[in-house]
C-alpha positions in Angstrom: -28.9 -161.2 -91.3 -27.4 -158.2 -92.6 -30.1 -155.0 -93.3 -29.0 -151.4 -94.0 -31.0 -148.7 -92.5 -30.9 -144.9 -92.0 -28.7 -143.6 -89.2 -29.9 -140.8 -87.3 -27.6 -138.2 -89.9 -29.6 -139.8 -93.1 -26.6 -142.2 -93.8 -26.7 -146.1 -94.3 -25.8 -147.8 -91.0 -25.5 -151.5 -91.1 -27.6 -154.0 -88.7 -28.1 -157.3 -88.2 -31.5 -158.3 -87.9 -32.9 -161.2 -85.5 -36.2 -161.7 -87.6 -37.4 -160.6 -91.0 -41.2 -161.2 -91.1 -41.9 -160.9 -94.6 -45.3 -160.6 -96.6 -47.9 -159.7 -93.5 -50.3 -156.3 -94.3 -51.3 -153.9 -92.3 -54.2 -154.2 -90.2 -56.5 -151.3 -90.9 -54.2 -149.9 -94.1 -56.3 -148.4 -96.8 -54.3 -150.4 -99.2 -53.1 -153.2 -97.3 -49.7 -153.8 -99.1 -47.7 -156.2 -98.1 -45.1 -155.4 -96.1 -41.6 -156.9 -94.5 -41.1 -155.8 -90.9 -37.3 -156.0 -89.0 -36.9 -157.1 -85.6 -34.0 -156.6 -83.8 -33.2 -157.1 -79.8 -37.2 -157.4 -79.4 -37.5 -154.1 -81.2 -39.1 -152.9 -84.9 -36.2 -151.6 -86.0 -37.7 -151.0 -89.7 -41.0 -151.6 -91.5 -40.6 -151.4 -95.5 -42.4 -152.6 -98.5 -42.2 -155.9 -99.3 -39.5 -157.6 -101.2 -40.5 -161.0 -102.7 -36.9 -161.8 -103.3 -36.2 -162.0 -99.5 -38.8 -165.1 -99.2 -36.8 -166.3 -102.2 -33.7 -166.2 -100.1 -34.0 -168.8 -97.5 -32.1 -166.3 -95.2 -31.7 -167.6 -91.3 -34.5 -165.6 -89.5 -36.6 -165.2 -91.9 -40.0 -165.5 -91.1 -43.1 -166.0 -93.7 -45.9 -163.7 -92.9 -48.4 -165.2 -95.6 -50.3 -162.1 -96.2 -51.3 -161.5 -92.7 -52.5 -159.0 -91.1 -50.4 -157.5 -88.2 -51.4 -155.9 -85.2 -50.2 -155.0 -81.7 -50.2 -157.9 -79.5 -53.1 -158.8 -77.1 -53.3 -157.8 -73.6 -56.2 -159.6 -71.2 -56.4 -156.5 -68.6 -58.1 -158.6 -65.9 -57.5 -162.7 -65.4 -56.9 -164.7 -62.2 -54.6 -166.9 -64.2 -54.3 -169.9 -61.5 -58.0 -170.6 -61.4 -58.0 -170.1 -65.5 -55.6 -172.6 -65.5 -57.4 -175.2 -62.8 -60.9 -174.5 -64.1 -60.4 -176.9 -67.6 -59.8 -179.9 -64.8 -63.2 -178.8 -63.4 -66.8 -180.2 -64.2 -68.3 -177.5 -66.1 -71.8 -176.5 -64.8 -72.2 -173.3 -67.2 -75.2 -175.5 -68.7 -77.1 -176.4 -65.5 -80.5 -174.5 -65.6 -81.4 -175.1 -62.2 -79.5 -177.0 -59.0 -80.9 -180.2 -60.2 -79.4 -180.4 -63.1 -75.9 -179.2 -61.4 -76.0 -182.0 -59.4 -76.7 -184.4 -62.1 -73.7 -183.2 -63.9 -71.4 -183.6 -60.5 -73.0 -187.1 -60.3 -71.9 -187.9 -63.8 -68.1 -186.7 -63.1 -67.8 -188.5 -60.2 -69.5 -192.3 -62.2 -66.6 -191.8 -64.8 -64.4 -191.7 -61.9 -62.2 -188.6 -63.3 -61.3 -187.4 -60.1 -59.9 -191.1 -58.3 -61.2 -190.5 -54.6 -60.1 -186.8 -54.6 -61.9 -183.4 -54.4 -64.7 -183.2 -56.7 -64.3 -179.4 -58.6 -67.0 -178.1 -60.4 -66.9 -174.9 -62.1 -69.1 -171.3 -63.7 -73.0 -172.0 -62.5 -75.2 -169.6 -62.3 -77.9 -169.9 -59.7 -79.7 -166.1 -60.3 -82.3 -167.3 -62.2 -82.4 -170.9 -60.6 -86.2 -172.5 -59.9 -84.5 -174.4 -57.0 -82.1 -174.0 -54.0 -78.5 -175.2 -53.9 -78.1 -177.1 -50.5 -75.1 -178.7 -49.0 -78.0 -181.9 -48.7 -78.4 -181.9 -52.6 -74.5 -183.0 -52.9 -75.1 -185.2 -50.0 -77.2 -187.1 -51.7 -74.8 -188.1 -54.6 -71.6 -187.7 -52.4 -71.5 -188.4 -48.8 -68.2 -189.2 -48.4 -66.2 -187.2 -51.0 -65.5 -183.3 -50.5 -67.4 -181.6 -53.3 -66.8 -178.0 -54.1 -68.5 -176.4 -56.7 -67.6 -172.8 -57.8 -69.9 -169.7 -59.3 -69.0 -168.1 -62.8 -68.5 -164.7 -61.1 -66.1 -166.5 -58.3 -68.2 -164.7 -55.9 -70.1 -167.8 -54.2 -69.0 -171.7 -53.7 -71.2 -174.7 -52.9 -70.1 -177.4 -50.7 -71.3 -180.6 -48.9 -70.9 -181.3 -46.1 -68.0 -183.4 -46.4 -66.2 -180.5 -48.0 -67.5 -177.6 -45.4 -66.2 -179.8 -42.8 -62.7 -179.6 -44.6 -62.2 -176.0 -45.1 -64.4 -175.3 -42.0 -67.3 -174.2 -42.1 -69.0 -177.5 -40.3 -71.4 -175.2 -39.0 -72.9 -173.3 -42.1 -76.8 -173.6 -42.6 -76.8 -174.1 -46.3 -73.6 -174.6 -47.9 -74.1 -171.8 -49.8 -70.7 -169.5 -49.1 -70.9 -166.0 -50.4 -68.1 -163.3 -50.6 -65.2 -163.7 -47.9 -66.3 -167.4 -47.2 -66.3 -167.6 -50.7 -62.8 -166.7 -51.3 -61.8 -168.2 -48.5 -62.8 -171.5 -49.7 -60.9 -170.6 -53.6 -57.4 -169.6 -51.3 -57.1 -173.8 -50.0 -58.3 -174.8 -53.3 -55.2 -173.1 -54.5 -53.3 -175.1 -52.1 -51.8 -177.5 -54.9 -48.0 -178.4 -55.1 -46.3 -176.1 -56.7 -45.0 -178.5 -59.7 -48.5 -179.3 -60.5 -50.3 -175.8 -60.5 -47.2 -174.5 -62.6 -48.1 -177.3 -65.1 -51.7 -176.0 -65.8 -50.3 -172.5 -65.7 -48.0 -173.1 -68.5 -50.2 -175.2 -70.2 -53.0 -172.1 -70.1 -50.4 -169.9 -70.9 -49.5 -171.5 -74.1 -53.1 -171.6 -75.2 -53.2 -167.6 -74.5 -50.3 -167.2 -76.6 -52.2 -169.1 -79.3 -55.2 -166.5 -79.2 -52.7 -163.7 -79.8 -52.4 -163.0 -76.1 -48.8 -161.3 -74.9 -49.8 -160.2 -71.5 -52.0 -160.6 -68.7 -52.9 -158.3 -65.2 -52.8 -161.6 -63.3 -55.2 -160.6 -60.0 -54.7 -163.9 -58.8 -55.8 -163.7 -54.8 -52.4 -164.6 -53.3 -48.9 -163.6 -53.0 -48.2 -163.7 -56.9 -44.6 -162.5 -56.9 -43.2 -165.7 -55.9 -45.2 -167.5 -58.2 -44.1 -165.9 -61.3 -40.6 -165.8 -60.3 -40.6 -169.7 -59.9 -42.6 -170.2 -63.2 -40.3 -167.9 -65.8 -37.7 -169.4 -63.8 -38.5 -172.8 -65.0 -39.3 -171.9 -68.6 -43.1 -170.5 -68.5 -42.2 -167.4 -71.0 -44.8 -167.3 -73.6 -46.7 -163.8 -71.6 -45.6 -160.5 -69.7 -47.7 -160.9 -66.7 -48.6 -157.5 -64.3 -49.2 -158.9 -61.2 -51.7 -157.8 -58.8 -51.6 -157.3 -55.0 -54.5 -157.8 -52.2 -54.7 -156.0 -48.9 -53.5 -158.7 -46.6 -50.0 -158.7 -48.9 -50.1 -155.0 -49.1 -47.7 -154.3 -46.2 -45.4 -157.3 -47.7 -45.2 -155.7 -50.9 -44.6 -152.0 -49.6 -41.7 -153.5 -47.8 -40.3 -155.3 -50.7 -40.0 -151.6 -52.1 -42.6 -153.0 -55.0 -43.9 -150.6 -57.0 -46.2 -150.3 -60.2 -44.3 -150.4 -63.3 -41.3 -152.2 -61.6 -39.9 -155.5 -63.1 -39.3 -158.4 -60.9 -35.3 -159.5 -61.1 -34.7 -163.0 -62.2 -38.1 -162.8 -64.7 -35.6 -161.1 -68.0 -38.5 -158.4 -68.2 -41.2 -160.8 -68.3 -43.3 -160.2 -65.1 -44.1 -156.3 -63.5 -45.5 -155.3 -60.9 -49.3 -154.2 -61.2 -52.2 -152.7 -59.2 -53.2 -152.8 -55.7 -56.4 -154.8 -56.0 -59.5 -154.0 -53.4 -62.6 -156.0 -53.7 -65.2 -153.2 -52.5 -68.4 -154.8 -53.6 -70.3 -158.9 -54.9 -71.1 -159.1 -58.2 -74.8 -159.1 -60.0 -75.2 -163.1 -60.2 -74.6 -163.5 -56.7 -77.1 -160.3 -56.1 -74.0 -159.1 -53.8 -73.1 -156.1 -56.1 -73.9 -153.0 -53.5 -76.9 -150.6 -55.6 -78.8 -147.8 -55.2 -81.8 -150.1 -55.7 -83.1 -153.4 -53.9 -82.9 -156.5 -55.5 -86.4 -157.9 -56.4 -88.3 -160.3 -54.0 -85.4 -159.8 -51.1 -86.1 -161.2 -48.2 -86.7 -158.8 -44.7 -83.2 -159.2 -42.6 -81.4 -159.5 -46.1 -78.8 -157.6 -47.8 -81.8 -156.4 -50.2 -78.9 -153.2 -51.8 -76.0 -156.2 -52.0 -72.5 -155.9 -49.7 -70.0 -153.9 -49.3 -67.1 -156.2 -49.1 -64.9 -152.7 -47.6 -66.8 -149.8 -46.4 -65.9 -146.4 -47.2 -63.3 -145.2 -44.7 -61.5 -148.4 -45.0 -61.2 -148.2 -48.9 -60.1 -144.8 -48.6 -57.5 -145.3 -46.0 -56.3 -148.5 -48.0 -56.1 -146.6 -51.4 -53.9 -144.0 -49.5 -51.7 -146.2 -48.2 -50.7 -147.7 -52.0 -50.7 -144.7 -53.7 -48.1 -143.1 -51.2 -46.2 -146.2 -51.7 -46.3 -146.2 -55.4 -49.0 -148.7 -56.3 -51.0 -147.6 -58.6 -54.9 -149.1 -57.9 -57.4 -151.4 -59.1 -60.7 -151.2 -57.2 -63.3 -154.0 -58.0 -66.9 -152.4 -58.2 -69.9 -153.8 -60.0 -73.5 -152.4 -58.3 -74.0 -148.0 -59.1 -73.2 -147.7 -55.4 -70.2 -149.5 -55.2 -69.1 -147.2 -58.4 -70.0 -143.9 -56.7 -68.2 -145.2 -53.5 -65.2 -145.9 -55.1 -64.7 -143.2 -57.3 -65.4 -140.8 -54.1 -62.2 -143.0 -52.9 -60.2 -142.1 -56.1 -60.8 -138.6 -56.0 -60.5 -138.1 -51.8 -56.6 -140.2 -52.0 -55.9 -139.0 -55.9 -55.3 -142.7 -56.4 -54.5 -144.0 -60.2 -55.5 -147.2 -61.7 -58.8 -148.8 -62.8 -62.4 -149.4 -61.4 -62.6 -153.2 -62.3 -66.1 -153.9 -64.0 -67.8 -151.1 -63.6 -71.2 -152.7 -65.1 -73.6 -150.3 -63.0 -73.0 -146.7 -63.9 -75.1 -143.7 -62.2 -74.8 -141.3 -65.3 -73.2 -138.6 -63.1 -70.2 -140.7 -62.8 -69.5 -141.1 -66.2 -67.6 -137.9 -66.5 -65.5 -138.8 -63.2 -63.7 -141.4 -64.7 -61.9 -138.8 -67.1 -61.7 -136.3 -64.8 -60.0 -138.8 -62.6 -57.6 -140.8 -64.8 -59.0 -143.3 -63.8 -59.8 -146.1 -66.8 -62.7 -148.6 -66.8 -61.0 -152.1 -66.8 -64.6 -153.8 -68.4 -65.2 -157.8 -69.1 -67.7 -157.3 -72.5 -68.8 -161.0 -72.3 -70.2 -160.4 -69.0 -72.9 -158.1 -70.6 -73.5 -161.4 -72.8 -72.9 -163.8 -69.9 -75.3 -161.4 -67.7 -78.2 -160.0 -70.0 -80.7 -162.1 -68.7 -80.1 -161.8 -65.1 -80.0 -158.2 -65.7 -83.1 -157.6 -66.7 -85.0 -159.5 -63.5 -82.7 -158.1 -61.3 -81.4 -154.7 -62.2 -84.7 -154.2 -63.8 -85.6 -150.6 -65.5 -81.8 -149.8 -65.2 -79.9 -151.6 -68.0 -79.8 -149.0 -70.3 -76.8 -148.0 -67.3 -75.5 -151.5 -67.7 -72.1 -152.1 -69.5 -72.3 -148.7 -71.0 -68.8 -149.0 -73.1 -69.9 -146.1 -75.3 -71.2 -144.4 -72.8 -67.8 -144.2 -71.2 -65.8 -143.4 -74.3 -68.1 -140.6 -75.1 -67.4 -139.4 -71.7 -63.4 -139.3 -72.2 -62.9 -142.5 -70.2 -60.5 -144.9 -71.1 -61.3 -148.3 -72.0 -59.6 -151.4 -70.6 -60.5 -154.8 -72.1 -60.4 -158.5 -70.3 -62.2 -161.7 -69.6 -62.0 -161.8 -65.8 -60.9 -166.0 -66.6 -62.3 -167.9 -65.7 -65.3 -166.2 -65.6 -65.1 -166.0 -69.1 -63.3 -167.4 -71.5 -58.8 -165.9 -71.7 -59.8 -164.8 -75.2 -59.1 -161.4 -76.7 -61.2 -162.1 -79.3 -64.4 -163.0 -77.2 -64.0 -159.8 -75.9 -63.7 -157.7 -78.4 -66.5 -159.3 -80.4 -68.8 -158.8 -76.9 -67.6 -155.2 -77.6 -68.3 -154.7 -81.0 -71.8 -156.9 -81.6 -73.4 -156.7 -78.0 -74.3 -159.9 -79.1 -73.9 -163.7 -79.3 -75.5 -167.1 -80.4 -77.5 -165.2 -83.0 -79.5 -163.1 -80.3 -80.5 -159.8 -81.0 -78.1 -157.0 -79.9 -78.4 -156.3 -76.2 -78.5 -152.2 -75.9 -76.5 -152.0 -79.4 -76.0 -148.1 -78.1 -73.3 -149.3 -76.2 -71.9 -151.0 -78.8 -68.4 -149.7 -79.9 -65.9 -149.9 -82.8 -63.4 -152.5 -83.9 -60.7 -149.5 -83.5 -61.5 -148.9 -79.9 -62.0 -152.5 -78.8 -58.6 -153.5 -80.3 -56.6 -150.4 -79.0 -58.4 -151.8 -75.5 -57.2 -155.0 -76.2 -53.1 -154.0 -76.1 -51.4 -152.9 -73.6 -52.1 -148.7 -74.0 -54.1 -146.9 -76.5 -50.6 -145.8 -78.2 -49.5 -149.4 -78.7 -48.9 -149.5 -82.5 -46.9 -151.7 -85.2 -44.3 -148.9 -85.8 -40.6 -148.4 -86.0 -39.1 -148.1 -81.8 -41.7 -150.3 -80.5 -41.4 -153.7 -78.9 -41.9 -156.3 -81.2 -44.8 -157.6 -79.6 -46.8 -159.2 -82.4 -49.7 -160.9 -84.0 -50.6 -161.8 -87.1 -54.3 -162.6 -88.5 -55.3 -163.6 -91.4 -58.6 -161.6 -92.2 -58.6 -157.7 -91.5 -60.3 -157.4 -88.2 -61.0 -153.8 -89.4 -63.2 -154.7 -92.5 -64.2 -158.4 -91.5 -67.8 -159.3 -91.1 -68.4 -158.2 -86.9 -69.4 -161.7 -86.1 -66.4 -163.6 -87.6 -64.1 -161.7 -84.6 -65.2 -164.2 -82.1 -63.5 -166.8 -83.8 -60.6 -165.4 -85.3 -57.8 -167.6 -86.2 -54.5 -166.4 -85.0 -51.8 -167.4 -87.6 -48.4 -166.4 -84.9 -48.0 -164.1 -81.9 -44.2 -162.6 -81.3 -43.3 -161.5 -77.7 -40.1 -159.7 -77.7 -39.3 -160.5 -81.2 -39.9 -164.3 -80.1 -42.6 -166.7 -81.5 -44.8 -167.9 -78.6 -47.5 -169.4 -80.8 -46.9 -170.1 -84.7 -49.9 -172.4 -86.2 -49.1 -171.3 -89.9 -46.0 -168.6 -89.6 -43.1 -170.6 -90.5 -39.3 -170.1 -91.8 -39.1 -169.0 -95.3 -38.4 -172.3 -97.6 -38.8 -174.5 -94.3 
């Protein structure tokens, strides 16, 4: 399509235009007028009033915009996009209030015969607040012979039988019960899937992001992910960029591949980067493994009573060294106040950049270090609704430092929105209503002080705080049809999503749709 725009001397210079989205508004615009926006080679190349004549026209690449509203696309900043993908095939135990009722659900799944005589997967329970035990001898009972393999919400702990602890062994474990390490030791052969099959889900998962206005994903998948994505844009999985993370025992592999943060993989046409260095230093709060200043209530003598340190201090520090000299840029998972403190001691010691992943624990004094650092909090807001509950028995008299998003802000940190999927659900929009409401199911707001705008959630939501709809930028798009900047807060958990562009390119279209098509 022919357009005319200014050249850089004020004079008309002629284009041609891939896509003319005509007719969305501006999210946020005082006036909202409609407007059409030019793409050209997965640029905005112009953004000028609307002209209803061009709808009018049946032009090719002309793309109906319906009054939307348009806004940056949608990063997730933190998603381990394999297990996303695997855990819709898994029994879903996010309902179970106590091991009992877990089991009953596994014993369901396995009488509707879902799984053939395979693996039995079950997926997001959460035994913190749990009357009873989980024991290897509770799946027993309902499956001797079958591996079951049941998996926590926060990824941090897995319950077997005995069938199953036999298979990935750990015959020998007293309770079934696998925390930390054995925990993710156990989610690495559950990964071992063929290749053809795990890229099926991935795709299929990818697809549904691109439906929820998603464009990229930091993929912290615990393997060598490089590979992976390669193979999958490779074979046609292209509706997301994906930043890919890398673990310590690939951290040698990747310094010498000469990867580096920022870098794009060849054979991936831009699609898939290189991301953070990711170091696991701490558990997480449901699995009362996140390392704190405090004790967890009613711990037992002998027992980690403060929660683990997954990588003590001189290890972490050594580790972070070693990627930033190398150009990896860093993404340290901390949850408890001590793990914070520890790793920000880390950043400042190495002067590593990247993100403290979670950071749902905050000593007050380390608010400021975050800014002072560079370094940004990458936070999970449904976590804080996921989590409220078992805060309060067990980080008792300290969750007015829990998930302090405004806290952080006011401090002159920078914010970094995600789901952690599947620990929650690879929805933007979950997120940023978590953010915005501190609340969900009708409850009352949980610490509404740390509640923060629909501004700052979204600009956490993209892929930098500068990522704008404007004239240079990468035409990675989405278009809404209510004004998240004026809608009623509780309607942004459920926003429909009416297309989403990557590159100029429709990855997800419900109602945007060729003009006079």
């Amino acid at each position: 399509m022919t357009e005319h725009r200014p050249g850089p001397d004020g004079d008309l210079v002629t284009t041609i235009a891939d896509v003319h989205l005509s007719g969305p508004r501006r999210g946020g615009s005082s006036d909202a007028e409609r407007v059409d926006v030019l793409l050209e080679d997965g640029s905005i190349v112009a953004i000028r009033p609307a002209d209803p004549e061009v709808l009018r026209s049946s032009a090719p690449g002309v793309l109906d915009g319906g009054g939307g509203f348009l806004l940056p696309g949608l990063w997730d900043h933190h998603v381990h996009f394999t297990q996303w993908a695997r855990t819709a095939r898994r029994v879903d135990l996010s309902s179970a209030a106590s091991a009992a009722e877990a089991v009953e659900l596994v014993a369901e799944r396995i009488a509707q015969g879902a799984d053939g005589d395979g693996w039995v997967e079950g997926a997001r329970f959460r035994d913190a607040l749990w009357p009873d035990t989980p024991t290897f001898a509770l799946l027993d009972a309902i499956a001797p012979d079958r591996e079951v393999v049941l998996v926590s919400a926060d990824l941090h702990c897995c319950w077997l039988n005995s069938a199953a602890l036999r298979a990935t062994g750990f015959a020998d474990h007293p309770t079934g019960l696998l925390r930390e390490e054995e925990s993710f030791a156990v989610l690495k052969q559950l990964d071992q899937v063929a290749d053809e099959l795990s890229d099926r889900w991935v795709e299929a998962a990818a697809d549904q992001a691109a439906s929820r206005g998603v464009v990229g994903v930091v993929d912290l998948e615990m393997r060598w992910n490089a590979a992976d994505w390669i193979r999958r844009v490779g074979n046609g999985t292209r509706a997301l960029r994906i930043s890919f993370g890398v673990y310590a025992e690939h951290l040698e592999r990747a310094i010498d591949a000469g990867l580096v943060t920022g870098g794009v993989l060849a054979g991936t046409d831009g699609l898939v980067q290189v991301g953070p260095f990711k170091v696991i230093t701490d558990g997480s709060l449901n699995t009362r493994t996140a390392c704190c200043e405090a004790p967890y209530p009613g711990s037992a003598p002998g027992t980690d009573a403060h929660g683990m340190l997954n990588v003590p201090p001189e290890r972490l520090t050594a580790l972070l060294t070693l990627a930033t000299a190398n150009g990896l840029h860093c993404a340290v998972h901390a949850i408890g106040d001590r793990a914070n403190t520890l790793a920000l001691d880390a950043i400042e010691t190495t002067g590593a950049r990247g993100t403290i992943e979670h950071a749902q624990l905050l000593r007050a004094s380390d608010l400021e270090r975050f800014a002072r650092t560079g370094t940004a909090a990458s936070v999970q807001p449904e976590h804080a609704m996921d989590d409220r509950d078992i805060a309060e028995v067990h980080w008792a008299g300290r969750t007015d430092r829990a998930f302090v998003l405004r806290s952080l802000l006011d401090a002159g940190a920078t914010l970094r929105l995600g789901s952690d999927a599947p620990v929650a659900p690879l929805d933007p929009w979950v997120s940023i209503a978590a953010a915005v409401t501190r609340s969900r199911d009708g409850r009352e707001a949980w610490h509404g002080e740390q509640a923060i705008t629909v501004e700052e959630a979204l600009a956490a939501s993209t892929r930098g705080d500068d990522d704008v709809v404007a004239v240079g930028r990468p035409a990675d798009l989405v278009v809404v049809p209510f004004d998240p900047f004026s809608c009623a807060p509780e309607a942004l958990r459920t926003m429909p999503v009416r297309a989403t562009m990557l590159g100029g390119r429709l990855t997800a279209a419900p109602s945007v749709h060729p003009a006079g098509g």
